[in-house]
C-alpha positions as a LaTeX table, in Angstrom:
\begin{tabular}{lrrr}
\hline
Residue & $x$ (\AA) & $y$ (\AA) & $z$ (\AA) \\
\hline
Unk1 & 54.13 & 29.96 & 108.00 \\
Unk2 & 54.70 & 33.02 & 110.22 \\
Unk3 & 57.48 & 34.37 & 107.97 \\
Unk4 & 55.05 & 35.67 & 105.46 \\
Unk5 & 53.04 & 37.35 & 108.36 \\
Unk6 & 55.88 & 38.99 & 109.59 \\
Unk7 & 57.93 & 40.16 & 106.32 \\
Unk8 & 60.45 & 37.75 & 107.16 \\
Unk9 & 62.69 & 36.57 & 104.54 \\
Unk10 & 62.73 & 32.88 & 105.61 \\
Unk11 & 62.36 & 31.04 & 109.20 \\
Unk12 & 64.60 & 32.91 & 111.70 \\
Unk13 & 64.82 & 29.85 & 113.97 \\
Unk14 & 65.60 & 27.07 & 111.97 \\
Unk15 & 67.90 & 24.44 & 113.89 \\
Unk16 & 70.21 & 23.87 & 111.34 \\
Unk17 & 71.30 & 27.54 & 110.81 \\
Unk18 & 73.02 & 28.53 & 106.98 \\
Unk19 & 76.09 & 30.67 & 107.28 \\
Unk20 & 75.26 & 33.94 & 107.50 \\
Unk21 & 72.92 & 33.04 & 110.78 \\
Unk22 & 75.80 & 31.86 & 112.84 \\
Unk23 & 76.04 & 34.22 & 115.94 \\
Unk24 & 79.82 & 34.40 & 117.20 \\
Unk25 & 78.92 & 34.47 & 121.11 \\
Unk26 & 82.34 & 34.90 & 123.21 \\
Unk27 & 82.38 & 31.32 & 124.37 \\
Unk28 & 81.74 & 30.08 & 120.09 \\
Unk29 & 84.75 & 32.60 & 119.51 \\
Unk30 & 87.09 & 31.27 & 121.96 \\
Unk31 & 86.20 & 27.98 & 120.82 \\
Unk32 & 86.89 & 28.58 & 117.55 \\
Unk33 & 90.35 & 30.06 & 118.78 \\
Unk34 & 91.41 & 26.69 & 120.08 \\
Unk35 & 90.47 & 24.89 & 117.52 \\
Unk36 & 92.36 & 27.01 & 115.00 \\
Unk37 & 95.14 & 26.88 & 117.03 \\
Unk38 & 94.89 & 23.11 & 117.37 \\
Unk39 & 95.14 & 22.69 & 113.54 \\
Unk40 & 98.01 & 24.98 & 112.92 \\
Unk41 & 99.84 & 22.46 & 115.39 \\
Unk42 & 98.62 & 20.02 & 112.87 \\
Unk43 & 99.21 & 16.70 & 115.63 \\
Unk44 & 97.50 & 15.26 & 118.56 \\
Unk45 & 93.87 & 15.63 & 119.65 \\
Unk46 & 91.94 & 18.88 & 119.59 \\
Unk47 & 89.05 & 18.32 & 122.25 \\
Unk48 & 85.74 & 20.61 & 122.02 \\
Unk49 & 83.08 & 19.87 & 124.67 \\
Unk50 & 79.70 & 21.19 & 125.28 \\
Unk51 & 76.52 & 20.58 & 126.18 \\
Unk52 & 73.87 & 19.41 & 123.85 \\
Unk53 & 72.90 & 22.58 & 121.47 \\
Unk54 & 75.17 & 24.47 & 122.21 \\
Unk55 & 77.00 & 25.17 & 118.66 \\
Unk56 & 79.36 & 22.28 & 117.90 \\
Unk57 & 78.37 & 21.30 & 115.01 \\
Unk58 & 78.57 & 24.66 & 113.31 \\
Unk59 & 81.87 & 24.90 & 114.99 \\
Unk60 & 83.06 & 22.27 & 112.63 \\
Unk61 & 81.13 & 23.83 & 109.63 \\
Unk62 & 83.38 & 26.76 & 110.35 \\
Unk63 & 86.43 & 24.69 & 110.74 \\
Unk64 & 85.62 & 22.54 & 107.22 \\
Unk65 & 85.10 & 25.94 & 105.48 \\
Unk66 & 88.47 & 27.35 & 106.82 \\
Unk67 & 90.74 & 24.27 & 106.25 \\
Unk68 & 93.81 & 24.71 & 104.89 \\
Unk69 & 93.79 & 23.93 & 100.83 \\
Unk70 & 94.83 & 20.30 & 100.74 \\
Unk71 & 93.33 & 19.11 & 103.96 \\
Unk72 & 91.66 & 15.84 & 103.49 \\
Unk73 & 88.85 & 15.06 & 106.46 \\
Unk74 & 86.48 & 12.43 & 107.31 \\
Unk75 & 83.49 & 12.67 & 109.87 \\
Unk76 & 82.35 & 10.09 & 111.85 \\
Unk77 & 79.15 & 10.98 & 114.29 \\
Unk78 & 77.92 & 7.75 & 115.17 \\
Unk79 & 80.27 & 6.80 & 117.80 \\
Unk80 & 79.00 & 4.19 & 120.24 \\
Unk81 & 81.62 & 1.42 & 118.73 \\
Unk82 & 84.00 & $-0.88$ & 119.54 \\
Unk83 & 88.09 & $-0.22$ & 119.24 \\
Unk84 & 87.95 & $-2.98$ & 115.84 \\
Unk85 & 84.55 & $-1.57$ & 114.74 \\
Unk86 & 85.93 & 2.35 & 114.93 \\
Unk87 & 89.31 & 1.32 & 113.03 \\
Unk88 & 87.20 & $-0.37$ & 110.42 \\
Unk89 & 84.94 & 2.78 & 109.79 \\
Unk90 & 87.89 & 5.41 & 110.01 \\
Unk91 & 89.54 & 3.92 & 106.64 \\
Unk92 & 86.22 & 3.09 & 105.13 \\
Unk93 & 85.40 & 7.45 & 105.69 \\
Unk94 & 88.73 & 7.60 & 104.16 \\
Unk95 & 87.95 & 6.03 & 100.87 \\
Unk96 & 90.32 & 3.11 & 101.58 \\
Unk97 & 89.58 & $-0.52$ & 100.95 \\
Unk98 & 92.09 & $-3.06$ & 103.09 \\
Unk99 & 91.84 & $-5.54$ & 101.20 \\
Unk100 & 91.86 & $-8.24$ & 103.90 \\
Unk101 & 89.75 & $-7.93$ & 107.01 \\
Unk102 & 92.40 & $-8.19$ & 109.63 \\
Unk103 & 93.72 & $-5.34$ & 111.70 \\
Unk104 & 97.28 & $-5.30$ & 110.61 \\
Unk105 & 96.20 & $-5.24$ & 106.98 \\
Unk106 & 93.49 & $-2.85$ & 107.81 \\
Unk107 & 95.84 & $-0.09$ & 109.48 \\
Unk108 & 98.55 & $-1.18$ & 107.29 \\
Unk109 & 96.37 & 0.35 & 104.50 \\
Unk110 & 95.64 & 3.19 & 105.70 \\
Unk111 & 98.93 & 4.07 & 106.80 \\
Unk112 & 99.98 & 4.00 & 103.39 \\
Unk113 & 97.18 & 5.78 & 102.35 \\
Unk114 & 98.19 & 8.94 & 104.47 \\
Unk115 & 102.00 & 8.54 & 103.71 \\
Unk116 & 100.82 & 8.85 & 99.48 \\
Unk117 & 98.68 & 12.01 & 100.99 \\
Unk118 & 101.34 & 13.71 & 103.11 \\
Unk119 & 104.09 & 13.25 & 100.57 \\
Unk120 & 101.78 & 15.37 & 98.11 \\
Unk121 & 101.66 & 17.81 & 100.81 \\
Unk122 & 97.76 & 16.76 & 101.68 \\
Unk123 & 97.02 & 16.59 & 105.72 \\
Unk124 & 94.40 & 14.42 & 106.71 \\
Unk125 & 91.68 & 15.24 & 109.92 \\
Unk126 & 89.47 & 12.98 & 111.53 \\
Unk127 & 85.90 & 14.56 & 113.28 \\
Unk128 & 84.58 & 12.20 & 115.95 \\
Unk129 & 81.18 & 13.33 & 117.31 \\
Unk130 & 79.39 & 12.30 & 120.55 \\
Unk131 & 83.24 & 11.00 & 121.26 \\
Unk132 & 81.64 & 10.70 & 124.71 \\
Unk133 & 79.76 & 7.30 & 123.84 \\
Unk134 & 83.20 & 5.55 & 122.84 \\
Unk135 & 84.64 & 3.29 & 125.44 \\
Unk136 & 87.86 & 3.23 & 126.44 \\
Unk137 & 89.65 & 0.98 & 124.32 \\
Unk138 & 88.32 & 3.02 & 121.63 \\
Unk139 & 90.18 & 6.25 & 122.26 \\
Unk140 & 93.08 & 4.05 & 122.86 \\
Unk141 & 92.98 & 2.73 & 119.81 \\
Unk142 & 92.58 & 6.73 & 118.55 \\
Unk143 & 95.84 & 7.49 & 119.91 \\
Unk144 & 97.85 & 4.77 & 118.68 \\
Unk145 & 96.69 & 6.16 & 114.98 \\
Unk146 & 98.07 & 9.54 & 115.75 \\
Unk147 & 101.65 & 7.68 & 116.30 \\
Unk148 & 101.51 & 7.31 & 112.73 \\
Unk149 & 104.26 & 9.67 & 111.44 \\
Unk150 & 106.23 & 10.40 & 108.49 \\
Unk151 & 109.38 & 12.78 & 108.43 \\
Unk152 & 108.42 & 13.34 & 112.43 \\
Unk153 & 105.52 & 14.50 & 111.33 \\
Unk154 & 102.15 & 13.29 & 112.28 \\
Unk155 & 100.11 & 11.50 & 109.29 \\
Unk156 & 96.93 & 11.94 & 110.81 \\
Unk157 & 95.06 & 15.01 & 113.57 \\
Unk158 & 91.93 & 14.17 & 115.26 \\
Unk159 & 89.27 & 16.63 & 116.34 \\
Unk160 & 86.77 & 15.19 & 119.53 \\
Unk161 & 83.59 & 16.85 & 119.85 \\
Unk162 & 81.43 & 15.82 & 122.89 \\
Unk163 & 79.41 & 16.67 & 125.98 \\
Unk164 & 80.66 & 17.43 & 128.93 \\
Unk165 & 80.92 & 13.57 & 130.02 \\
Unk166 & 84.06 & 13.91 & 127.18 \\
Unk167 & 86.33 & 15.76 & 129.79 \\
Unk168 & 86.02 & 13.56 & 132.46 \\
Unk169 & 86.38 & 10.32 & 130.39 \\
Unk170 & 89.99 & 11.81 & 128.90 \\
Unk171 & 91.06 & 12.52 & 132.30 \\
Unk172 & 90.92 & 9.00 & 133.38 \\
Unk173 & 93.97 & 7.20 & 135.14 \\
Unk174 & 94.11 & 4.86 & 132.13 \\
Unk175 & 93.49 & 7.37 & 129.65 \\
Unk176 & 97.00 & 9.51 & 130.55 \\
Unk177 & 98.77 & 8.85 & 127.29 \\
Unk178 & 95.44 & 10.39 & 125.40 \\
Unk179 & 95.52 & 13.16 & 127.60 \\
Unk180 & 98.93 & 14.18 & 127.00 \\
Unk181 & 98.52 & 14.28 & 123.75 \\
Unk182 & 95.89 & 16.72 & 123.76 \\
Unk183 & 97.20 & 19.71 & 122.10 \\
Unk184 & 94.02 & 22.21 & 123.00 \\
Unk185 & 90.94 & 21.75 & 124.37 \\
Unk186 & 88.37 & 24.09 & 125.35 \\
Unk187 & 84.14 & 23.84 & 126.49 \\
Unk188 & 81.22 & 26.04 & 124.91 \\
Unk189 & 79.30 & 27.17 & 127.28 \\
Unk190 & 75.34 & 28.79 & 127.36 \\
Unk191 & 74.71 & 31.96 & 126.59 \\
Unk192 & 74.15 & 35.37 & 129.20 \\
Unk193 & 71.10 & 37.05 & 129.15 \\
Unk194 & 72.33 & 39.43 & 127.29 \\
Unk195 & 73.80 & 37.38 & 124.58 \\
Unk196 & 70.53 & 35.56 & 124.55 \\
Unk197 & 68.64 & 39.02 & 123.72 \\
Unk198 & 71.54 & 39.50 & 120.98 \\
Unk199 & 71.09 & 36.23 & 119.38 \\
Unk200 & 67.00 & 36.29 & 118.74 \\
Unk201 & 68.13 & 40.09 & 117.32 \\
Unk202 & 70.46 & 38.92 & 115.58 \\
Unk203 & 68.68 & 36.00 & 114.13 \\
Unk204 & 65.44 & 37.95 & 113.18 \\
Unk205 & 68.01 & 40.87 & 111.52 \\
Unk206 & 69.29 & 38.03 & 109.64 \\
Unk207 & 65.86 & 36.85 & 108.08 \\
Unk208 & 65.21 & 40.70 & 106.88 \\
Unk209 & 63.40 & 41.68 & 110.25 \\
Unk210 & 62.47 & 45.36 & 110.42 \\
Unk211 & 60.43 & 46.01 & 113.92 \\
Unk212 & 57.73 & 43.28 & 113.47 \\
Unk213 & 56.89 & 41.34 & 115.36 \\
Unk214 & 57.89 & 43.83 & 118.47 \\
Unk215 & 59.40 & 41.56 & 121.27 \\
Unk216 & 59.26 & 43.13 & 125.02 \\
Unk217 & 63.08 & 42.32 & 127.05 \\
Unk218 & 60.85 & 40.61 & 129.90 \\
Unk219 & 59.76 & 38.09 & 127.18 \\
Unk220 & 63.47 & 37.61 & 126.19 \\
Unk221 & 64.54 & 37.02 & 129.71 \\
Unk222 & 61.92 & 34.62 & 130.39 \\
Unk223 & 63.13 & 32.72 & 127.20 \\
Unk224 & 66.75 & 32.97 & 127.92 \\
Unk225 & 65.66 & 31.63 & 131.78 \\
Unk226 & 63.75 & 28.67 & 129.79 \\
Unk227 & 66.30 & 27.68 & 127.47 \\
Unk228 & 69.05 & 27.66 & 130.18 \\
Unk229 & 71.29 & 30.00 & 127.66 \\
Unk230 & 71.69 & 26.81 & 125.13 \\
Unk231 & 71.08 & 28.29 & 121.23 \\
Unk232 & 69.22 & 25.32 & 119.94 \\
Unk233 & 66.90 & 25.44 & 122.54 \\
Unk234 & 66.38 & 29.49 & 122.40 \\
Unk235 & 65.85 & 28.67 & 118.80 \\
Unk236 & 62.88 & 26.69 & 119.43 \\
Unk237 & 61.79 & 28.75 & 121.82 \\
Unk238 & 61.60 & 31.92 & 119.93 \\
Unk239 & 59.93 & 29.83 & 116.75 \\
Unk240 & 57.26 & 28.25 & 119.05 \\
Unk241 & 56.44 & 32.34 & 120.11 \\
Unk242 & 56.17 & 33.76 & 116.89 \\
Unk243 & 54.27 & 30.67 & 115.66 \\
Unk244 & 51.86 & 31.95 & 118.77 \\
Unk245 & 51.90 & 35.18 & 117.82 \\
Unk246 & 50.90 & 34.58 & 114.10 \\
Unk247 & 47.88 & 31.84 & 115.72 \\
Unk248 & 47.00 & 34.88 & 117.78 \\
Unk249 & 47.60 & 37.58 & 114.81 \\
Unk250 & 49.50 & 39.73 & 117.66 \\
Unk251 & 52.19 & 41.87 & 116.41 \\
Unk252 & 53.53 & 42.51 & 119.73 \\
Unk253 & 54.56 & 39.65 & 121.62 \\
Unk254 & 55.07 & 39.97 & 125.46 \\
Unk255 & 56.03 & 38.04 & 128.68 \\
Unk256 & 52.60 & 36.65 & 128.99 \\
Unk257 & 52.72 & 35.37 & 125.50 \\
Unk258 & 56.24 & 33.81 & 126.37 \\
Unk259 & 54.48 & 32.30 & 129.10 \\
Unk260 & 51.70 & 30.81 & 127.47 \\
Unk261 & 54.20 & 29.09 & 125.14 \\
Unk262 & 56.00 & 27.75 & 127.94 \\
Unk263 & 52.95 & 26.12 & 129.48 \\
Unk264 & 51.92 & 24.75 & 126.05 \\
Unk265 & 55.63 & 23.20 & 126.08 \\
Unk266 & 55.39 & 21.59 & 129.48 \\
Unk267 & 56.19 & 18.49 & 128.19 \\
Unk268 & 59.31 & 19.50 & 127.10 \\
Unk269 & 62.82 & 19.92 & 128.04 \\
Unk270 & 63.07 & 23.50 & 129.57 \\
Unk271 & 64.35 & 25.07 & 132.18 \\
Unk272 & 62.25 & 26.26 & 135.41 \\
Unk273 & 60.77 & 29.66 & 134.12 \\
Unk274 & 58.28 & 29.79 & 136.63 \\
Unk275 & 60.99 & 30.44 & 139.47 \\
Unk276 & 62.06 & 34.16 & 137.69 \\
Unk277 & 58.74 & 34.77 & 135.89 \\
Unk278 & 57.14 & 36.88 & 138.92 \\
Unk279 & 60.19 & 39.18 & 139.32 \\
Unk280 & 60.17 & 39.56 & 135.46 \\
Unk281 & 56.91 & 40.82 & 135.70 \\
Unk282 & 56.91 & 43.07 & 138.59 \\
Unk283 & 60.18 & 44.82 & 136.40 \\
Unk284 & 58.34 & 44.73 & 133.27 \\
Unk285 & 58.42 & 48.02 & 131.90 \\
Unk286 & 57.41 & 47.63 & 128.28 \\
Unk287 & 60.46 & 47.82 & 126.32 \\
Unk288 & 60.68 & 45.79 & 123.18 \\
Unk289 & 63.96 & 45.49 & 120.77 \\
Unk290 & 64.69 & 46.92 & 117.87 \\
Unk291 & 66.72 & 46.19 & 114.60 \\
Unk292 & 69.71 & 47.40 & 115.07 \\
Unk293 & 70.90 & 50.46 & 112.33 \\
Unk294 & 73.40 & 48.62 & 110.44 \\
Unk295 & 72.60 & 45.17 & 109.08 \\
Unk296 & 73.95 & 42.25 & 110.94 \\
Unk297 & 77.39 & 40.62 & 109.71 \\
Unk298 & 76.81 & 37.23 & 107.86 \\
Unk299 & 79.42 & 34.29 & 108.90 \\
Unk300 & 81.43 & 33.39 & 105.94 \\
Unk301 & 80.55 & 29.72 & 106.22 \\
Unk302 & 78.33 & 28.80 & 103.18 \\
Unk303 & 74.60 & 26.91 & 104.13 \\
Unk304 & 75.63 & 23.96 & 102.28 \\
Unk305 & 79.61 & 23.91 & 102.86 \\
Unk306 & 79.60 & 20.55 & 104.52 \\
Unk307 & 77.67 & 17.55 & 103.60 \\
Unk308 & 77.68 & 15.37 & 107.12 \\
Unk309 & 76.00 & 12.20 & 105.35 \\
Unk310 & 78.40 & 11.23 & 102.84 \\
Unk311 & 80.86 & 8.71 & 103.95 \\
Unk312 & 83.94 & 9.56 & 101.14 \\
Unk313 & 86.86 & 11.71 & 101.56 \\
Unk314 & 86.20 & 15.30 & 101.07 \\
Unk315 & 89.14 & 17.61 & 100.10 \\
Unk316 & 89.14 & 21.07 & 100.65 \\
Unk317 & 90.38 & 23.12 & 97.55 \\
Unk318 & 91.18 & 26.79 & 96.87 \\
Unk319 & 88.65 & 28.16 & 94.89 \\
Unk320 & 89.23 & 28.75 & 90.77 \\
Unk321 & 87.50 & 31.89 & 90.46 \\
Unk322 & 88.65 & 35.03 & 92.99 \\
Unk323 & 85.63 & 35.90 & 95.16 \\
Unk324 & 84.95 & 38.52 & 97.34 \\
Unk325 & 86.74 & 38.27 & 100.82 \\
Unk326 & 84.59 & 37.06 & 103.20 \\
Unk327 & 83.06 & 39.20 & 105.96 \\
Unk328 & 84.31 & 38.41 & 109.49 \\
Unk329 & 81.15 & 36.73 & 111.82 \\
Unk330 & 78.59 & 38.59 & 114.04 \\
Unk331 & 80.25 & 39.91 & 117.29 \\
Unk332 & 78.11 & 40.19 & 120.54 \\
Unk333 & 76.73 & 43.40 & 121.83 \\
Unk334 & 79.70 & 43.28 & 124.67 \\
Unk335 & 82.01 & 43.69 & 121.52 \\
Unk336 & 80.33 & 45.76 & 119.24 \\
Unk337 & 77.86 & 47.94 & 120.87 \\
Unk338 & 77.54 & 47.36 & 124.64 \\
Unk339 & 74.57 & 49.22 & 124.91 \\
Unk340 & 72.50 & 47.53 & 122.33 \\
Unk341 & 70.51 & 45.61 & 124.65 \\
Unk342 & 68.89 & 48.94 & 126.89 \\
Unk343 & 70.09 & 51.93 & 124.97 \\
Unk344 & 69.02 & 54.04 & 127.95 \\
Unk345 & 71.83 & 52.92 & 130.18 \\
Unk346 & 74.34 & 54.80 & 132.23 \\
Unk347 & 77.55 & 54.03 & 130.26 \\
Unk348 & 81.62 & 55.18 & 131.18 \\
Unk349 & 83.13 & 57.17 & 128.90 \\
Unk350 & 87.10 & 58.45 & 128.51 \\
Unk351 & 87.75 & 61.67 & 130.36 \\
Unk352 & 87.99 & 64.19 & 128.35 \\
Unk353 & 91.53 & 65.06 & 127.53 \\
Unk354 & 93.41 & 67.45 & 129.53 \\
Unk355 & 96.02 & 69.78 & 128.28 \\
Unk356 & 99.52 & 68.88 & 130.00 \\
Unk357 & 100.21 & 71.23 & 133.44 \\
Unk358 & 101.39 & 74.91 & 132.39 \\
Unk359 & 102.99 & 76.64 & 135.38 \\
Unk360 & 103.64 & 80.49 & 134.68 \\
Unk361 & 107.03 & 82.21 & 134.37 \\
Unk362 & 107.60 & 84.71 & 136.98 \\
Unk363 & 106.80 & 87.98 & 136.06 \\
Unk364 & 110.19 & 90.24 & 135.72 \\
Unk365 & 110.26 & 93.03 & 138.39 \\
Unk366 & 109.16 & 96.55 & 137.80 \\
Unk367 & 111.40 & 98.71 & 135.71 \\
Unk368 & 113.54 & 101.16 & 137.74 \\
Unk369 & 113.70 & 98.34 & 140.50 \\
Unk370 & 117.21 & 96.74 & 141.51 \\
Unk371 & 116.89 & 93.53 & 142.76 \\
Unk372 & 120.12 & 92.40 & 145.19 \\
Unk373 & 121.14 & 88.56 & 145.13 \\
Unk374 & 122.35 & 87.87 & 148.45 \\
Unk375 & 125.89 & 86.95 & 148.87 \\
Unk376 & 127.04 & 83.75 & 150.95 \\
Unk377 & 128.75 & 84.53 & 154.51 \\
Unk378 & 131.93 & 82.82 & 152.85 \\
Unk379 & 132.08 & 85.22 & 150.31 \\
Unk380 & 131.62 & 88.37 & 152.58 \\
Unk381 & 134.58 & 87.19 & 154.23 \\
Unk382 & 136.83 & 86.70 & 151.34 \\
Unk383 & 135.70 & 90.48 & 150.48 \\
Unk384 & 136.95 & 91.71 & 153.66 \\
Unk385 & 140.20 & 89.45 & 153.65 \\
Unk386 & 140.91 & 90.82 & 150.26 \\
Unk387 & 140.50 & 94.60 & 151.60 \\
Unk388 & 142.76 & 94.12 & 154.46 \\
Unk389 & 145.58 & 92.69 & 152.38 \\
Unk390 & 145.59 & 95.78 & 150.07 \\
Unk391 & 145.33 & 98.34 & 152.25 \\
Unk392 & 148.44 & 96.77 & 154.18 \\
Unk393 & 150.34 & 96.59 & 150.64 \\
Unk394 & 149.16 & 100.51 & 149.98 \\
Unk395 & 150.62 & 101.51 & 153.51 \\
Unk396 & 153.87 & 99.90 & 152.90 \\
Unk397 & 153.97 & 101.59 & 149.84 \\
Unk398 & 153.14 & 104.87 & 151.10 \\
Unk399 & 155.03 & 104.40 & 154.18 \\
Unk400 & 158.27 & 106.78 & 152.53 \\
Unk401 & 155.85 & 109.54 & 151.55 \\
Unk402 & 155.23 & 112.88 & 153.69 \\
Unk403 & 151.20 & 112.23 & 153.46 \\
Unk404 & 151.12 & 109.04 & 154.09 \\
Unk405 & 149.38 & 109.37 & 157.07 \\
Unk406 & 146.35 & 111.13 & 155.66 \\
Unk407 & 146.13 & 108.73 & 152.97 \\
Unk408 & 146.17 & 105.70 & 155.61 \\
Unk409 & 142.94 & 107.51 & 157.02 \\
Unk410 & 140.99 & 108.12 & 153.59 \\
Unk411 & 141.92 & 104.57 & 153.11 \\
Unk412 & 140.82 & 103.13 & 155.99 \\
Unk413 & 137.18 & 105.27 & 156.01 \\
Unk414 & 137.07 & 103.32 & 152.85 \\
Unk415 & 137.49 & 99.89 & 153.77 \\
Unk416 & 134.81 & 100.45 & 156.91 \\
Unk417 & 132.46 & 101.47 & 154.14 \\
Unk418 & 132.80 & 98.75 & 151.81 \\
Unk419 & 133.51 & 96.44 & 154.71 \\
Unk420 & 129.79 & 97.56 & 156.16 \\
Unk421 & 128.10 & 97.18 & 153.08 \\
Unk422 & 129.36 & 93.61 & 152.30 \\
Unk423 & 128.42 & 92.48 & 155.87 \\
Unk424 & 125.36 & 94.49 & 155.44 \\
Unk425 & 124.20 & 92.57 & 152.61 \\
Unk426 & 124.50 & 89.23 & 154.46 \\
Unk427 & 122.60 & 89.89 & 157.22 \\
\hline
\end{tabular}
């Protein structure tokens, strides 16, 4: 409806978002670290927690489009079920029929269904979401699947996805073997602020947005405050203020406009706005975002990758025909451009560099100038030792002669005068 208003290419806000609308927030991109990590391991549980909203399931669309070729999966997202009830519907998502109801025939079957798999170098993944509902004996009877092994390796890897109850239901006394064999596990967490600003630009950039409608930061911050930093509620947010603005046929949408929306939403689940709304006012300046200069960078996960309804095996394949490699997922302003959010900010920037420390040669002394080193005490008085040993050996030599005497005296006047120069020299 407002799309068309706006110049927008298609809803910015959707809930279910396509591929190229996923916004790789730090906490999604550490998530998505663990759980890549947790599949090259290729054993064990891979635990991803969260509250409700807050990216999960396109987590998993990420992880279904990544999966190694070969990798067999199946979903299950209703979980509230019993330990015989869960078994039942794991080989059923697998494509397997038992044969005979009973449990030994049952995991008997699939057993051998994952041995056929693994020996033609398939891997098989189970997805269980809203793990938080199952009881007890139904992650019990999760890890006793995982001790199915061929070769020492593990025939099956499951991936839990849950809200925060999750963690504390895996850490319980009776629940120790499970948690052991929990090879990552990691929480998404809300957005900042700031990240909260970057994902409605990012989102309208995205759906071909170009200026309009203009969006003031208070308004942002008073969404952000609303939504509590969860994406699927800033997503309805944001659609419920542009639907306002296009009711209104305002193509400048402020914090009183954000605030009007949030009264119309009373009703609904959002945060308490009304506690920061004052201060956002009284620092209102105006300021609206922009589109950022270069285009934003589309996730490589396809809108229609995953089908979560269908209950048979799907297989991930390489594809026939060599495409295009896939661009790598929007990065927050923290990692891209830090300043995106209020371009007029004080930033740090490297010193500039310096040249390394130059110290002068001396300058060589004037011509014509004699410049004296300074002899050592010690060898002044090897100087004069040496003097008084040869004019002893020239007297003894001398002694026979008729002018020896007036040579002794020369000699002598000689060695004073060397002897005072040496000494002279030394101080």
């Amino acid at each position: 409806m407002y799309e068309q208003f706006y110049g927008l290419d298609y809803d910015p806000f959707r809930l279910t978002p396509t591929g190229r609308d996923v916004f790789a927030h730090t906490s999604f991109e550490r998530a998505r670290s663990y759980l890549e990590y947790g599949l090259l391991r290729a054993e064990g549980f891979v635990v991803i927690t969260g509250p409700p909203g807050s990216g999960k399931t396109t987590l998993i669309r990420e992880l279904l489009h990544n999966a190694p070729s070969g990798t067999r999966y199946a979903q299950i997202e209703t979980s509230r079920l019993g330990a015989d009830d869960l078994l039942r519907l794991v080989v059923a998502r697998f494509g397997i029929n038992p044969g005979q109801n009973d449990k030994a025939s049952t995991i008997e079957a699939l057993r051998d269904n994952l041995y056929r798999h693994a020996r033609a170098g398939n891997r098989a993944l189970l997805i269980v979401d809203e793990a938080q509902d199952l009881p007890v004996e139904s992650l019990e009877e999760l890890r006793l699947l995982t001790n199915l092994v061929h070769q020492d390796k593990p025939l099956l890897q499951i991936v839990l996805l849950g809200q925060p109850g999750l963690r504390d239901l895996i850490r319980r006394p009776e629940l120790e073997q499970f948690h052991q064999r929990t090879v990552a596990s990691c929480r998404l967490k809300p957005l900042e602020e700031a990240e909260s600003i970057e994902f409605v630009r990012f989102r309208l950039q995205c759906a071909g947005w170009h200026g309009d409608p203009a969006i003031t930061m208070a308004a942002l911050r008073l969404l952000h405050a609303a939504a509590e930093g969860v994406p699927r509620r800033l997503n309805l947010l944001a659609s419920r203020l542009l639907l306002h603005g296009f009711a209104e046929g305002q193509h400048r949408l402020g914090i009183d406009d954000a605030a009007e929306v949030l009264d119309e939403m009373e009703d609904e689940a959002v945060g308490d706005w009304r506690q920061v709304i004052d201060a956002l006012r009284r620092g209102d300046e105006g300021q609206a975002i922009t589109p950022e200069t270069e285009p934003p960078t589309p996730s490589a996960t396809p809108a229609d990758t995953v089908t979560h309804n269908e209950p048979k095996v799907e297989t991930a394949q390489p594809e026939a025909d060599q495409q295009p490699a896939p661009e790598q997922p929007h990065r927050t302003s923290a990692e891209q451009t830090p300043n995106a959010v209020n371009p007029g900010a004080d930033v740090i920037v490297p010193e500039a560099a310096q040249p390394p420390s130059y110290r002068r040669p001396p300058a060589p002394p004037a011509k014509g100038r004699q410049q004296h080193k300074r002899s050592s005490p010690v060898s002044a008085l090897v100087v004069v030792s040496v003097g008084v040993a040869l004019v002893a050996v020239v007297m003894v030599i001398l002694a026979a002669t008729p002018a020896a005497e007036a040579i002794g005296v020369e000699l002598g006047a000689w060695f004073r005068d060397i002897s005072t120069r040496v000494l002279g020299n030394n101080g």
